[in-house]
PAZAPA-4460 file (N, C-alpha, C; in steps of 0.05 Angstrom, whole numbers, plus 32768, in hexadecimal, padded with zeros to 4 digits):
% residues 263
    n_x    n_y    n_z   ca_x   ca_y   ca_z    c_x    c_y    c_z   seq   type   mol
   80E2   7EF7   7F8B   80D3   7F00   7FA2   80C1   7EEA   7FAC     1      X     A
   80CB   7EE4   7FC7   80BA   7ECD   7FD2   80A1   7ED6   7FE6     2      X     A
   80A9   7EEB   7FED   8090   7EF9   7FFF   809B   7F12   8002     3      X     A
   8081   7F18   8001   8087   7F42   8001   8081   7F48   8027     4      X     A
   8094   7F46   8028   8086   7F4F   8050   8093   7F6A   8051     5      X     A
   80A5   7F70   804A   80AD   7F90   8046   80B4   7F96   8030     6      X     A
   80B9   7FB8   802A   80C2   7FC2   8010   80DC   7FBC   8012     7      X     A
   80E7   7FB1   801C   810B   7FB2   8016   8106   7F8D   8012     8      X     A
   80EE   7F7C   8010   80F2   7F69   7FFF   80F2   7F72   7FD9     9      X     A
   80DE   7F86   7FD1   80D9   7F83   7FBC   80EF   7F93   7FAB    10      X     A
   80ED   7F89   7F99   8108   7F94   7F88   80EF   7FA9   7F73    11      X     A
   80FC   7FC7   7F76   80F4   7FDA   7F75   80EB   7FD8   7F49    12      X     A
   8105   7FE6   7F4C   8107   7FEE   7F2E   80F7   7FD3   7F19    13      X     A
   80F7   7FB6   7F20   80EE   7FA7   7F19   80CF   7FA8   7F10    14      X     A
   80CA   7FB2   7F2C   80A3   7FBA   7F30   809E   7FC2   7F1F    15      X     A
   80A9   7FE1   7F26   80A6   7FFB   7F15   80A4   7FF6   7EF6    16      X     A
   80B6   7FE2   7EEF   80BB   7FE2   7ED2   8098   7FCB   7EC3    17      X     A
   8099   7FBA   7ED8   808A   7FA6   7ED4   806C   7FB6   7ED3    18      X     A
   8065   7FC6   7EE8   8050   7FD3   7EED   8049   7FEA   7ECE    19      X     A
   805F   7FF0   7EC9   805C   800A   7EB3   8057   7FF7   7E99    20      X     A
   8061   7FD5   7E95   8056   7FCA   7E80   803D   7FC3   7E7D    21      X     A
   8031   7FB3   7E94   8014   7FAF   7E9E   8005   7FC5   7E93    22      X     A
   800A   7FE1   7EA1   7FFB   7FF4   7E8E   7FF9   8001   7E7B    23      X     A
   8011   7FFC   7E75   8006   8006   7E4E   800C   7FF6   7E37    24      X     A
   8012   7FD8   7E49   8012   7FC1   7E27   7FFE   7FA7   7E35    25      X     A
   7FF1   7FA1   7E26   7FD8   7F8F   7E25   7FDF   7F73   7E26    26      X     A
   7FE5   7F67   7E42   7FF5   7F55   7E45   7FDE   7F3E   7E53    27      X     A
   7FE1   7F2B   7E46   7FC8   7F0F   7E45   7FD1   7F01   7E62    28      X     A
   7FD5   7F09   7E73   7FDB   7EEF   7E8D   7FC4   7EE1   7E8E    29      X     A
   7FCD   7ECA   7E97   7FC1   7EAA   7E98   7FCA   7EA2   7EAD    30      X     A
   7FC5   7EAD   7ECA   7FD1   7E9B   7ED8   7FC1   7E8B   7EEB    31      X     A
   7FB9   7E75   7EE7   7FA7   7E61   7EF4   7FAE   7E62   7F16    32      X     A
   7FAC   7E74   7F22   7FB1   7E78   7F3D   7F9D   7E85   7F4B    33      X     A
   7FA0   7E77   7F6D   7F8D   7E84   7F86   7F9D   7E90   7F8C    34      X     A
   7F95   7EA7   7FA0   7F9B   7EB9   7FAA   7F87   7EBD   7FC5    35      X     A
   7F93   7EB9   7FE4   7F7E   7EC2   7FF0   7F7A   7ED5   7FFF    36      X     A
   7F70   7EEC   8003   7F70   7F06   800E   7F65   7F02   8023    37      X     A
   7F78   7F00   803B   7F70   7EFC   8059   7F7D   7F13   806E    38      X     A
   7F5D   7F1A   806E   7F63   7F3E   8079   7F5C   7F3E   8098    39      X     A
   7F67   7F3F   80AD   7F63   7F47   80C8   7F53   7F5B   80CB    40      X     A
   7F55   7F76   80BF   7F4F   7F8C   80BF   7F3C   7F9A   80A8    41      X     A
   7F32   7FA4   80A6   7F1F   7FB3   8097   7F33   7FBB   8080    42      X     A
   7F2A   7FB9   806A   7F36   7FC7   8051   7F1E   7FC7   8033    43      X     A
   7F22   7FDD   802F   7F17   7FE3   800F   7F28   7FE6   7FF8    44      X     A
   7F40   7FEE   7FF3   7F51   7FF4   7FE5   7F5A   7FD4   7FE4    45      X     A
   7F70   7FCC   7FEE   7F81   7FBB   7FF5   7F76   7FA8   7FE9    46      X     A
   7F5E   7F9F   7FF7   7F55   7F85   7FF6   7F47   7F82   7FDE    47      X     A
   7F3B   7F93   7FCF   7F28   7F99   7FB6   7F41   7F97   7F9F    48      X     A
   7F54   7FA4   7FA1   7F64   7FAC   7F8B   7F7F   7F8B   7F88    49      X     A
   7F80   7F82   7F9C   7F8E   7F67   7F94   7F7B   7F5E   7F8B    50      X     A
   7F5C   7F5B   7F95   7F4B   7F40   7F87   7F45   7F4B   7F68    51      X     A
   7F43   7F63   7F62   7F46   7F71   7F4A   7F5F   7F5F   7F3D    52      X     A
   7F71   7F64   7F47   7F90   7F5E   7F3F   7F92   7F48   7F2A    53      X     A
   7F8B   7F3A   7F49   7F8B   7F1D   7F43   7F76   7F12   7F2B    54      X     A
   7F5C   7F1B   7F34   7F4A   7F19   7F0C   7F57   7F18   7EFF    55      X     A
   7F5F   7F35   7EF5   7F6E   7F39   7EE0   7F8A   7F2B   7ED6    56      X     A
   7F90   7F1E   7EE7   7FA0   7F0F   7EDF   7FA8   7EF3   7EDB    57      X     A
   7F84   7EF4   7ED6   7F7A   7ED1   7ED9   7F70   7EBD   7EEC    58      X     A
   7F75   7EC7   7F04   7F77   7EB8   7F1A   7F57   7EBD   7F25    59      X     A
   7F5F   7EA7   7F3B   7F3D   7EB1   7F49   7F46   7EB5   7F6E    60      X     A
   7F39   7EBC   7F7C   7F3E   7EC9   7F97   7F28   7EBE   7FAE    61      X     A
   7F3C   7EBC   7FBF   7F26   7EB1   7FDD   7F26   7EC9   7FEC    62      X     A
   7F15   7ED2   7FF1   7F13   7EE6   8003   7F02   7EE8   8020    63      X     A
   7F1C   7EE6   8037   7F17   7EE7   8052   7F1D   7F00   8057    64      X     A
   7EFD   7F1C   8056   7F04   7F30   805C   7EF4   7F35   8079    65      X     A
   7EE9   7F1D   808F   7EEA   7F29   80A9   7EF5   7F09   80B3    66      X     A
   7F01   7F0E   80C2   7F0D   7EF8   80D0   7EF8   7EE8   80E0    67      X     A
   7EE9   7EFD   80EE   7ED9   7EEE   80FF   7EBF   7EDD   80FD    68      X     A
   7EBA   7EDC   80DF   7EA9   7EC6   80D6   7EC7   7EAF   80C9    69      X     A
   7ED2   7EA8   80CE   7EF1   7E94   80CD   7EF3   7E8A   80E8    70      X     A
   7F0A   7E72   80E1   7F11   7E6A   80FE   7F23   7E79   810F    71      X     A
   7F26   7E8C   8108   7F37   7EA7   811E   7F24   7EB0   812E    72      X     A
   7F04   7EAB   812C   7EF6   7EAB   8144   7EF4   7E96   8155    73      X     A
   7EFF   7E81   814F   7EFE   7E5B   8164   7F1D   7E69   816D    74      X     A
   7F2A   7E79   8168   7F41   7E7B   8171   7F68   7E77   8163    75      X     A
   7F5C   7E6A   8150   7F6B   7E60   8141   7F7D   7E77   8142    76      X     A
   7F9C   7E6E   8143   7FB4   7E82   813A   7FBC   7E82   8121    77      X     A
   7FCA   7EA1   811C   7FD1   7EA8   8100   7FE5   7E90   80EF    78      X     A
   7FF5   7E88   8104   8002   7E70   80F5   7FF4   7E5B   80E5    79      X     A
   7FE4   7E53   80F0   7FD2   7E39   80E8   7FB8   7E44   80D4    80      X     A
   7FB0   7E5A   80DD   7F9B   7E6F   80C4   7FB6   7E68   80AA    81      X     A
   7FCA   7E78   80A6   7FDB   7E75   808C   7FE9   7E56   808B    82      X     A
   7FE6   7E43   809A   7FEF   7E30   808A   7FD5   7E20   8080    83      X     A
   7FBD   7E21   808D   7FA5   7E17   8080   7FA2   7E23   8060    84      X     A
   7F9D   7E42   8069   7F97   7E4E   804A   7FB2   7E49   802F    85      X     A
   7FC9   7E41   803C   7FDF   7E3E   802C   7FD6   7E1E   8015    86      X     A
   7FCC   7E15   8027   7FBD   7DF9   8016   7FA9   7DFF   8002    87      X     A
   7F9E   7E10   8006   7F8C   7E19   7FF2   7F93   7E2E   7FD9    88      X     A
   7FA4   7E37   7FDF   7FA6   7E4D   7FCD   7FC6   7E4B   7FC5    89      X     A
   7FD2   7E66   7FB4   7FE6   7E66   7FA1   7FF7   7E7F   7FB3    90      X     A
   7FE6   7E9C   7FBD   7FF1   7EA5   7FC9   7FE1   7EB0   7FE0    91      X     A
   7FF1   7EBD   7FF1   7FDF   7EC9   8009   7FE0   7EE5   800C    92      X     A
   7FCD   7EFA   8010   7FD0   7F16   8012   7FC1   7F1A   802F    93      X     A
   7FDA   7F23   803D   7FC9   7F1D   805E   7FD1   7F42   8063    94      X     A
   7FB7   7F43   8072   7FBA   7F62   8086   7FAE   7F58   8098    95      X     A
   7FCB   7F63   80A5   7FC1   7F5B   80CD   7FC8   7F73   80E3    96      X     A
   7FBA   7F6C   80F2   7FB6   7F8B   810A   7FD8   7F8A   8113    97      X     A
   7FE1   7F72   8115   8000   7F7F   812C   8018   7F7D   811B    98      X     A
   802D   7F99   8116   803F   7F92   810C   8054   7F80   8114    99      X     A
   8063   7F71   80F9   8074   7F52   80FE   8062   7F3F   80F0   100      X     A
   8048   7F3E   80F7   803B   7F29   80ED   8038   7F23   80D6   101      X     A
   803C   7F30   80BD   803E   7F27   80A7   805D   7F11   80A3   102      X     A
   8068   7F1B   80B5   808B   7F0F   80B4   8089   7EEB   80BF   103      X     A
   8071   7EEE   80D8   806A   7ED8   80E0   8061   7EC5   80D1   104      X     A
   8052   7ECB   80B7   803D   7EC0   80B1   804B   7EB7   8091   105      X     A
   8065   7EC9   8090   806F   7EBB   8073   8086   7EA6   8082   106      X     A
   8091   7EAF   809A   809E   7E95   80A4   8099   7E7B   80A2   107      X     A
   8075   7E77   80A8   806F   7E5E   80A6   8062   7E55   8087   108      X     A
   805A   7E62   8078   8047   7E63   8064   8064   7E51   8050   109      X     A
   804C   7E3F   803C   8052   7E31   8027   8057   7E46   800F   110      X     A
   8046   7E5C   800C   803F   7E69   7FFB   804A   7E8C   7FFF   111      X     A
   8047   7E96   7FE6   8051   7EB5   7FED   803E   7EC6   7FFE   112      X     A
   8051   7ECE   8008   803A   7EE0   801E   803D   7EFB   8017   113      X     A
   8029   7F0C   8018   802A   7F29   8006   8017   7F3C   8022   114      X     A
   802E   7F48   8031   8026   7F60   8044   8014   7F73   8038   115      X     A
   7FFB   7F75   8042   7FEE   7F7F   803F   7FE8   7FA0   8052   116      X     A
   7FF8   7FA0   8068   7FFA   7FA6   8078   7FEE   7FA4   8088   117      X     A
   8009   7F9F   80A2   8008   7F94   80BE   800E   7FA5   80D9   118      X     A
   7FF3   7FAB   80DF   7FFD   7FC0   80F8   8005   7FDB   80EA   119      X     A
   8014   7FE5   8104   8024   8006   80FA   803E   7FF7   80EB   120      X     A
   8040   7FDF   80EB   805D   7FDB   80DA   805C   7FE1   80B5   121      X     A
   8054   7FDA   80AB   805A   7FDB   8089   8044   7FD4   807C   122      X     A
   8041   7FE3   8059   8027   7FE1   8049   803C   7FDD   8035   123      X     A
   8047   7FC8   8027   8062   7FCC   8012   8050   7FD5   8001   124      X     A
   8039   7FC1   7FF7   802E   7FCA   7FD8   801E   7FD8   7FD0   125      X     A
   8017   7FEA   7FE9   8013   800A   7FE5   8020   8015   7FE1   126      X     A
   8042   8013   7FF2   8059   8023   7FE6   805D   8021   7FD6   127      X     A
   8065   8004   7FC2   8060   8008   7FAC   8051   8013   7F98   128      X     A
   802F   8013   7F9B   801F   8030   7F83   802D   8046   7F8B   129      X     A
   8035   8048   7FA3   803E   8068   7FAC   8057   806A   7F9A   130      X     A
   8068   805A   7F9A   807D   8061   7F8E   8085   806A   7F71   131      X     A
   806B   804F   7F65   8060   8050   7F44   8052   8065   7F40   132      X     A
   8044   807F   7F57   8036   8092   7F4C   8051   80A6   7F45   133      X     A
   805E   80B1   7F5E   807B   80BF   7F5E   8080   80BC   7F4A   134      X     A
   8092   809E   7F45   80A0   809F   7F2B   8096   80A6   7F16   135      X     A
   8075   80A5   7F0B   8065   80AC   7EF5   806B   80C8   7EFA   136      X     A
   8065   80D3   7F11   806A   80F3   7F11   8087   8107   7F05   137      X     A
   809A   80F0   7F0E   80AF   8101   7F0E   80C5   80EC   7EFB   138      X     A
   80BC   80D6   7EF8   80D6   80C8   7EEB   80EC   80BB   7EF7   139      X     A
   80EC   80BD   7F18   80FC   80BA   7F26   80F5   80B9   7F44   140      X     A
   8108   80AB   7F52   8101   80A5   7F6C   811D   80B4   7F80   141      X     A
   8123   80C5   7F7C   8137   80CC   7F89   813A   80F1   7F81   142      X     A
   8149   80FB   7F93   814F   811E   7F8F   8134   811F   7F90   143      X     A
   8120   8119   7F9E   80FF   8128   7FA6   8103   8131   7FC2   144      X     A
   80EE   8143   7FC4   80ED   8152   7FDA   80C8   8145   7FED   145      X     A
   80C8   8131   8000   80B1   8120   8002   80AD   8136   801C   146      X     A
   8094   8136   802B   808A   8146   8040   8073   8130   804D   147      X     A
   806F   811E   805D   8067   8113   8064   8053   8122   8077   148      X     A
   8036   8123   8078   802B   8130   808C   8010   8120   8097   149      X     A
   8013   8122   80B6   7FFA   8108   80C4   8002   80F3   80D7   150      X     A
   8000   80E7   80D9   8007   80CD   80E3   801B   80C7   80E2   151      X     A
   8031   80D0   80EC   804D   80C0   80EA   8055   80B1   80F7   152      X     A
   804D   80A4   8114   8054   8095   811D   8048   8077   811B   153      X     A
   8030   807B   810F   801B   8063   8113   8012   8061   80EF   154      X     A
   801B   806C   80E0   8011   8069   80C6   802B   805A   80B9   155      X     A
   8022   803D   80B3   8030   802E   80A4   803F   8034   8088   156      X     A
   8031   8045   8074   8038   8045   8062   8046   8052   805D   157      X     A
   8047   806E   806E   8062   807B   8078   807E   8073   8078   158      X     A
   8071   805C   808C   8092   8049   8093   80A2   803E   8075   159      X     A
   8086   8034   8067   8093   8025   8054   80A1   8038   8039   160      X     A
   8094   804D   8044   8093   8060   8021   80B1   806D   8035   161      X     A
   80B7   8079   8043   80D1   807C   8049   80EC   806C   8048   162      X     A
   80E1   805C   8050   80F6   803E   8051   8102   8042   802C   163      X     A
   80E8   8044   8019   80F3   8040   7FFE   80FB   804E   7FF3   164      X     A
   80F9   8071   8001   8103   8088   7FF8   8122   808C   7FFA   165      X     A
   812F   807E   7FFF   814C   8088   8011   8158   809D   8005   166      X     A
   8158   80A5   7FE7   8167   80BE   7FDC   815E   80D5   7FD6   167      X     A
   8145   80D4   7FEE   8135   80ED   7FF4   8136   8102   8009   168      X     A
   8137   811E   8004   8126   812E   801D   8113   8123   802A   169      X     A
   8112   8126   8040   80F9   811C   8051   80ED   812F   8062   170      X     A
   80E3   8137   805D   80D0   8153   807B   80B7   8137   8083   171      X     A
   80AF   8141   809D   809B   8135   80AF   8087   813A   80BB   172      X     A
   8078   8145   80C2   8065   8155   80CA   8057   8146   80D5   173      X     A
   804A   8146   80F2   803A   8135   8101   8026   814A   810F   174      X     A
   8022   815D   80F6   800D   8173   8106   8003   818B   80E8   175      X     A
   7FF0   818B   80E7   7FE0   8198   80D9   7FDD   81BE   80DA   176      X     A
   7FEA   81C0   80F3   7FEC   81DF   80F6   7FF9   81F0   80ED   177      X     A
   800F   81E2   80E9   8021   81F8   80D6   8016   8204   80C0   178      X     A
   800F   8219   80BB   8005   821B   80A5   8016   8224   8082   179      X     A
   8036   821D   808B   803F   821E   8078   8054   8206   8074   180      X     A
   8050   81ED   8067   805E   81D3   8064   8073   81DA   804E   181      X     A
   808A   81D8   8053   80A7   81DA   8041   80A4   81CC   802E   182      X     A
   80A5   81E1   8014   80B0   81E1   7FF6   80B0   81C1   7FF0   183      X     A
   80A5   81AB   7FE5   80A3   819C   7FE2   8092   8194   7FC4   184      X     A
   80A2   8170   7FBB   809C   8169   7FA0   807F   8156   7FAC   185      X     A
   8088   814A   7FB9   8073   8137   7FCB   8063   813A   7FE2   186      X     A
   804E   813E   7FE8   8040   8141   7FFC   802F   8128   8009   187      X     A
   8032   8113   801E   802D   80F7   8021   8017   80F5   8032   188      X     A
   8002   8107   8039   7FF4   8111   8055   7FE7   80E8   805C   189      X     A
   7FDF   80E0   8077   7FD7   80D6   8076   7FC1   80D8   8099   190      X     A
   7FA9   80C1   8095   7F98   80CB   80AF   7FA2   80BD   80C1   191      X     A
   7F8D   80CE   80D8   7F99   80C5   80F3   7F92   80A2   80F4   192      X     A
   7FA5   8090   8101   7F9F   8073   8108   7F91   8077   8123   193      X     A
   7F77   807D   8125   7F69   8079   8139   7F6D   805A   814A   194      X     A
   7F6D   8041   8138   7F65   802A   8142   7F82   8028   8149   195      X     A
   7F9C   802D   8144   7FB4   8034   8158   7FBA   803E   8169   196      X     A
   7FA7   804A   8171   7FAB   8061   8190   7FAF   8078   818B   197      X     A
   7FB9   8082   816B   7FB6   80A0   815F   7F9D   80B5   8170   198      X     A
   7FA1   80CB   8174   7F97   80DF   8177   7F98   80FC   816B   199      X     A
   7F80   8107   8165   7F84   811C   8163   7F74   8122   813E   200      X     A
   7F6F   8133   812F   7F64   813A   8115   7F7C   814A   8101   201      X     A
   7F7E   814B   80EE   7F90   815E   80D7   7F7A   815C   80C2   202      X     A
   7F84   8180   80B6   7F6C   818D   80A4   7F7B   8197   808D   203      X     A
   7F81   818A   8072   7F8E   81A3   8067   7F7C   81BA   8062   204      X     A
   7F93   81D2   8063   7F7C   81ED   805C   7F82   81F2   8046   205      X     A
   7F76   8207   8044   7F7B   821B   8029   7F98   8233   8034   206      X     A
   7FA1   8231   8043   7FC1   823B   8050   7FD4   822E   8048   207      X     A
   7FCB   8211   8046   7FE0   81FE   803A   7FEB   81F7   8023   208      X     A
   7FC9   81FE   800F   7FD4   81F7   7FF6   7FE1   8210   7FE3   209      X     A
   7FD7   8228   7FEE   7FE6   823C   7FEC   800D   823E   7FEB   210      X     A
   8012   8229   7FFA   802A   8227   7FF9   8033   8206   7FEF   211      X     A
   8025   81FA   7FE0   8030   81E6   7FCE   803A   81ED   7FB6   212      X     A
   8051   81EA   7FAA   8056   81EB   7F8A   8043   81DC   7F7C   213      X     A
   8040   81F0   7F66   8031   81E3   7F4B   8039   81D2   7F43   214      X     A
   8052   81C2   7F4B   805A   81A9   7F39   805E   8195   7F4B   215      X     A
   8052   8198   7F64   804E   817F   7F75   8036   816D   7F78   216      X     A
   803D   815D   7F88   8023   8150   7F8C   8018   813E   7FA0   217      X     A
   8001   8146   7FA0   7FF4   8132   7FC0   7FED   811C   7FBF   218      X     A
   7FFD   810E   7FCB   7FF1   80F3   7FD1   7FE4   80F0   7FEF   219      X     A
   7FD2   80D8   7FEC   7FC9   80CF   800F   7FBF   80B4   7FFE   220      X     A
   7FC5   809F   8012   7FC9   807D   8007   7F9C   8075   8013   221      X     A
   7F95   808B   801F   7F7A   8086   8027   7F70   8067   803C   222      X     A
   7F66   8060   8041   7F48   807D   8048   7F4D   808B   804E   223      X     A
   7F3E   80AA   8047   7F41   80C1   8051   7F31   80C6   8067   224      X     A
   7F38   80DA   8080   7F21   80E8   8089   7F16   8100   808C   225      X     A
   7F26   8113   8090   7F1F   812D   808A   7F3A   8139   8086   226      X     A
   7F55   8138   8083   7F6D   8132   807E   7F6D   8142   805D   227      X     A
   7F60   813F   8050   7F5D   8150   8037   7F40   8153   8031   228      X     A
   7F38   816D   8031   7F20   816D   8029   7F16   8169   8009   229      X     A
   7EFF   8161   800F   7EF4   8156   7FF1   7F00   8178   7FDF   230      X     A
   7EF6   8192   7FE5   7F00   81A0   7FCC   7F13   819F   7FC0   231      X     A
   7F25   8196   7FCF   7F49   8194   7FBC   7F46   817D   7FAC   232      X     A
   7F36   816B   7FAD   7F32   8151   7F98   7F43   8156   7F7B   233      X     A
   7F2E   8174   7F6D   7F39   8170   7F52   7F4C   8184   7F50   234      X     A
   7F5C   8190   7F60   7F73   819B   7F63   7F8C   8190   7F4F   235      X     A
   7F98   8197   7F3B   7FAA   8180   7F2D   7FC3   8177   7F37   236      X     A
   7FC6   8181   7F4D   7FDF   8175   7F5E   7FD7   8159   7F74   237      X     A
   7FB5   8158   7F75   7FB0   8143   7F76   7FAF   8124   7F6F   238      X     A
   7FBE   8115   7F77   7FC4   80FB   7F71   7FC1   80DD   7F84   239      X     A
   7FAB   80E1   7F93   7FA4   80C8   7F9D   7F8A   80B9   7F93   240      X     A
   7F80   80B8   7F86   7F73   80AD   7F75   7F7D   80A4   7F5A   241      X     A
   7F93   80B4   7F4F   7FA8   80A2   7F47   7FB5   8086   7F54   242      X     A
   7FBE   8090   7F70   7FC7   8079   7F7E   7FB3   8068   7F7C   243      X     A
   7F9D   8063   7F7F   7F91   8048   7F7F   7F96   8036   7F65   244      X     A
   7F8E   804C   7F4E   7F95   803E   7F35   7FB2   802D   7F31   245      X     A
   7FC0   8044   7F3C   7FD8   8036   7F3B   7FDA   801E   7F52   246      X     A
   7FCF   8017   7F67   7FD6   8007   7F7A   7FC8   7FED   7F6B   247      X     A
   7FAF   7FEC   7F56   7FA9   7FD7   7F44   7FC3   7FD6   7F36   248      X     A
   7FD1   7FE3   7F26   7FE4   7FDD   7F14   7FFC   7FCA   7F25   249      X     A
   800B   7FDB   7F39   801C   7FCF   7F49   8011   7FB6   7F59   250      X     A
   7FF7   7FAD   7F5F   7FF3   7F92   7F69   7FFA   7F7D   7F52   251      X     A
   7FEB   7F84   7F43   7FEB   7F72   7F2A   8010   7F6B   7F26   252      X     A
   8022   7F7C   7F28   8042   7F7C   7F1D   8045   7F6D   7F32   253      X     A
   8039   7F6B   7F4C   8045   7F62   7F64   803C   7F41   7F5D   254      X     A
   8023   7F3E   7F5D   801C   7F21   7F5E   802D   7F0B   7F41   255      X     A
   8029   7F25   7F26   8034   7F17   7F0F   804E   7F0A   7F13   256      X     A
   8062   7F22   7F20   807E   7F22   7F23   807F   7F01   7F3D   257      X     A
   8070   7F00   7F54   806C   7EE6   7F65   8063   7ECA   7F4F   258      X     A
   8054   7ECA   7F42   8047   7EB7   7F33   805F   7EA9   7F19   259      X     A
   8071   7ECA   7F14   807B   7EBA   7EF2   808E   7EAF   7F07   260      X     A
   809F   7EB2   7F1C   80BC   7EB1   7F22   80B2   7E95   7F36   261      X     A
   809E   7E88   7F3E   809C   7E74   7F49   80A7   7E5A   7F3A   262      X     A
   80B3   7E4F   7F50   80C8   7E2B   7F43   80BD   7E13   7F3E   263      X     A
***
């Protein structure tokens, strides 16, 4: 894997397997590498959990988390931003406002480029914890029944977590009113993309969870906004605070798996 710009670069089962060693055998990486996290956009998860990553796996991290103290305020284009930072560092983890641009930016780059997510187009290595929580759930990535609810047109991780599902049910929901969402293993809710032109609020109720199975489970890739209320937190079908944990485990498989396979 030379750059992760979508999930149909990363080779799945590989992660998965790599990610599930990371966490339960005590594995010494040494990898004398930069990494630089150059974020367009606001992030807490994303950007915290690679530079996490990357610690832990020896390395040390540059972190460009507002552009506009950088030369992207003199004007400078994204091309010439990633071939500058490509001189400096080992790899690049870019989130940028317009989807394609991660595609742009590994075109020209010396170095691996790792989508962080770009625009309404793709979040791969969120899909990935997403996919590493599932499979912890169930053992498997296929014969599930997923229910996507929120944002479906403008929520990236959507795109990506479908794209990886292919031997799934899929229900969709782009509205919070129904108050009864179909029999489902997975529940994916995610918030409105305000800063995409999204409109409008979703609430889960207490109508809703009335009709979840006991052996499912909720995910939302976060931030949240009012999309799940804080009381369902310790609900045990709750699982996005898992996802974070797991989106530390799956960075780390992502950068290790970039770092050992380099020539």
């Amino acid at each position: 894997m030379k750059h992760l710009v979508s999930i149909s670069d990363a080779d799945i089962p590989h992660l998965l397997s790599s990610a599930h060693c990371i966490e339960n055998t005590f594995i010494n990486y040494k990898f004398n590498k930069i990494l630089t996290n150059l974020f367009y956009e606001p992030s807490t998860r994303t950007s915290s959990s690679f530079a996490s990553a990357m610690y832990k796996l020896g390395g040390k991290v540059i972190s460009i988390n507002d552009v506009n103290y950088s030369s992207v305020a003199k004007g400078e284009n994204l091309e010439d931003t990633i071939r500058t930072m490509g001189t400096f560092c080992d790899a690049i983890v870019l989130r940028s406002r317009t989807a394609g641009e991660a595609a742009r930016a590994a075109f020209v780059s010396e170095v691996p480029v790792i989508n962080a997510g770009d625009g309404n187009g793709e979040h791969p290595t969120q899909t990935l914890a997403d996919l590493y929580t599932i499979h912890k759930e169930f053992g498997r990535l296929d014969n599930l029944t997923v229910t996507f609810v929120g944002d479906i047109e403008n929520g990236r991780t959507v795109h990506s977590l479908d794209k990886a599902l292919p031997d799934c049910e899929k229900n969709f929901i782009d509205t919070f009113d129904k108050s009864i969402w179909p029999a489902s293993d997975v529940y994916y809710l995610t918030r409105v993309q305000k800063e995409r032109g999204s409109e409008g609020s979703y609430r889960m109720r207490k109508e809703h969870i009335k009709h979840i199975p006991e052996h499912a489970i909720v995910m939302h890739p976060f931030p949240r906004n009012e999309e799940i209320p804080t009381w369902f937190d310790n609900d045990p079908r709750a699982r996005y605070f898992q996802q974070m944990r797991n989106g530390l485990i799956m960075r780390m498989a992502v950068l290790a798996d970039i770092f050992s396979n380099e020539k």
